[in-house]
C-alpha positions, 0 to 999 in steps of 0.5 A: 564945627560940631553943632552942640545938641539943645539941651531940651528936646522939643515936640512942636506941633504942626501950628508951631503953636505948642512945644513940649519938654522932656528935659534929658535925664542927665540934666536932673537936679535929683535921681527922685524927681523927673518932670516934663511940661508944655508951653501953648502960645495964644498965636497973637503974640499977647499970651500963652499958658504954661503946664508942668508935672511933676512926678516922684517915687515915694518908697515905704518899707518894713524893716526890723532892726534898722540899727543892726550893725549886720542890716545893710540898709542904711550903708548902702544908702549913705557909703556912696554920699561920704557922709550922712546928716541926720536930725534925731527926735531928742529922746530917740538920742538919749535912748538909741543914739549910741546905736546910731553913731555906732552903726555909722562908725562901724560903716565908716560913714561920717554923721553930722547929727542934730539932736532936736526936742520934738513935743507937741509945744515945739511944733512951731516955726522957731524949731523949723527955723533951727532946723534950716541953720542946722542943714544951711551953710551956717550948718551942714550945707546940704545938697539938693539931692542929699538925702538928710536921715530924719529918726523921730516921731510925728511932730519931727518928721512933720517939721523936720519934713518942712525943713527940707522942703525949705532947704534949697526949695527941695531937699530928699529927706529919709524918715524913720518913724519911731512912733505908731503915729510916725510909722504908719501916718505922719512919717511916710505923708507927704504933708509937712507941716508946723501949728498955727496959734489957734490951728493944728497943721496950718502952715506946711508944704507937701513934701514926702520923704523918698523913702519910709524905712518902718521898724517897729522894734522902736515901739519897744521904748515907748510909753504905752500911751503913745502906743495907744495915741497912735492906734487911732490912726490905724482904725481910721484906716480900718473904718474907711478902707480895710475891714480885714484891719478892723477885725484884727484890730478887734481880735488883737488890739488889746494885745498889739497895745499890750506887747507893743506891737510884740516887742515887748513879748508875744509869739512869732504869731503875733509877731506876724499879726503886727506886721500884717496890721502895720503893713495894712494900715500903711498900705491903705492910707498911702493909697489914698493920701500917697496918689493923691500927693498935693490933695488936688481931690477931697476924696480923702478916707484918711482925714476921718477923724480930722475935721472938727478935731484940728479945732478942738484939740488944742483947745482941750490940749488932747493927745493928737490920737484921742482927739482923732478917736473922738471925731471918729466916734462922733462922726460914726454918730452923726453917719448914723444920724444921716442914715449912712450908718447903721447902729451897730457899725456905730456902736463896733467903731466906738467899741474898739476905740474904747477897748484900747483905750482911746477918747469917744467923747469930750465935752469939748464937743458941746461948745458949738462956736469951737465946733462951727469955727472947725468947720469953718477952717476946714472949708477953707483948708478944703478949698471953699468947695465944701466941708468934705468931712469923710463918714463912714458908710460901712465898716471898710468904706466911706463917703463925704459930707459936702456940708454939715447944717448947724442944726444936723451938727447939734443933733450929732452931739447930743446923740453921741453924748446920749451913748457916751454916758452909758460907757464905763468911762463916759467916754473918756480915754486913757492918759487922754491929755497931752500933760498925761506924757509931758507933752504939753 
């Protein structure tokens, strides 16, 4: 008799006290996930402590002309699957969907694709819900290592993410981002989410797509104000990690918002410009956001901008990167106030965001309760250790406040509305409200 081999190998310490897994390869559920973990009895047969890892591969790359009958990328991913199943932003559909029912037919590769509106008042657990019977047995009946192809924007692929996080607890998901915001921040995160009533982002899992595929020829389509919303999220990179990205933001924001992102016209050296600054941007907040995958740690440079606004955003009903840009602004105010900041770093972060365009200021800021309720939320979010509100200490860098006194919070905002009023606009940005691109 063959004696058949156990199917996990064991390490077993010399007090028979701790045994380790390392499960075969073979036996994985998913080619992107592997995990090992131990289990260390007490030795009095009344306890013992289990300890797992689990480790992934996040791909992110710069691909232009995804839809190119010519661009293998997308074939070689689904031609060995038989099929794919896509869930598409609804206006993505309407502008490119023949492109990608057309490339699929030219690959001979079955598409099941879900149409789906992704507005910022569809960010709420009903559009999850109509995601999972669309991937369910009700729907599609994806596999757990099938990966769904999700083309959208940021509130798609922060739902759409969810979805598959949901589905069979784990399902690979593939994102293009068609947006600046999708692109660079919320396509390629690992952090899905839904809104709560009163609450930006409070109900989610961390999930990230195996593979981010960024082609910024979508931008060509986009309204300019969705250019501009999704900057913000490149310049808060840029303050908090990579001077080298503010000074070409500085150099070539105008124009980058202009041609967006050179599609709409510019020379290969702008071409090559918006590549650098998308690359950059995706570079600086994967290594920060991506090591760090479950936020088991505050140090978090890309939650600058992020912790008064969740609050006050819906509150104001601003545009998601108008609310980040005003608690950029106030938070370079308030670093300057605690003397972590000097005056003219200060005063180049909040000139950049007013050079494209974006949101310094609103009075929103003014209302204390909202502003302290914020902070009240994000401790919790936080995990009750402190506020953890990432300020910047220089241009490309950035340290944390532990906690903001009330008193300290107050100052902030009248000294940064001291320096609004003297702007031009008093601080207030372009097409700002969520109204302003029908979104609301």
């Amino acid at each position: 008799m063959v004696q058949a081999k156990p199917l996990t190998e064991k390490t077993i310490s010399q007090s028979n006290q701790i045994i380790q897994f390392n499960h075969p390869v073979k036996y994985r559920t998913s080619e992107w996930y592997t995990g090992h973990g131990e289990i260390v009895a007490s030795g009095d047969n009344r306890s013992f402590e289990v300890s797992a890892s689990y480790h992934l591969k996040a791909t992110v790359k710069l691909v232009n002309q995804i839809l190119n009958l010519d661009n293998p990328t997308l074939a070689e991913i689904y031609s060995s699957r038989g099929r794919c199943v896509a869930i598409v932003d609804q206006t993505v559909d309407e502008l490119y969907g023949e492109a990608i029912r057309g490339y699929f037919e030219y690959h001979e590769i079955p598409l099941e694709l879900l149409s789906c509106r992704a507005w910022e008042s569809d960010k709420i657990p009903q559009t999850v819900h109509k995601l999972l019977a669309f991937l369910g047995k009700d729907g599609c009946d994806v596999s757990r290592n099938e990966p769904v192809l999700v083309i959208g924007g940021g509130v798609l692929s922060d739902v759409a993410g969810l979805a598959c996080a949901l589905q069979h607890r784990r399902t690979p998901y593939i994102m293009i981002g068609t947006t600046v915001v999708a692109a660079i921040d919320a396509g390629p995160s690992p952090r899905t989410c839904t809104n709560g009533s009163q609450f930006k982002n409070s109900m989610g899992v961390y999930h990230p797509p195996v593979l981010t595929l960024v082609d910024r020829t979508f931008f060509r389509t986009l309204e300019t104000g969705h250019v501009r919303n999704g900057m913000a999220e490149i310049i808060k990179m840029a303050v908090t990690d990579d001077p080298i990205l503010f000074k070409l933001m500085e150099d070539y924001g105008s124009r980058l918002l202009e041609t967006h992102f050179a599609t709409l016209e510019g020379d290969e050296e702008l071409q090559e410009i918006a590549d650098e600054v998308i690359y950059r941007a995706l570079f600086s907040y994967m290594k920060h956001e991506g090591t760090n995958m479950f936020e088991t740690y505050q140090d978090r440079p890309h939650a600058y901008g992020h912790t008064w606004s969740p609050r006050f955003e819906p509150a104001a009903k601003l545009m998601h990167g108008h609310a980040v840009s005003i608690g950029m602004a106030f938070g370079a105010t308030l670093a300057t106030e605690m003397g972590w900041l000097s005056a003219d770093d200060r005063d180049r972060i909040i000139a950049l965001c007013s050079s494209i365009g974006l949101s310094v200021y609103h009075p929103i800021l003014e209302d204390m309760d909202i502003m302290l309720e914020g902070q009240k939320n994000m401790r919790r979010k936080r995990g009750e250790g402190g506020l953890w509100a990432p300020l910047p200490i220089g241009i490309g860098e950035c340290d944390y406040a532990q906690e903001v006194s009330s008193g300290l919070l107050q100052q902030g905002v009248e000294k940064h509305k001291q320096l609004c009023v003297s702007l031009p606009s008093g601080g207030e940005g372009k097409e700002m409200y969520l109204s302003d691109l029908g979104l609301a």
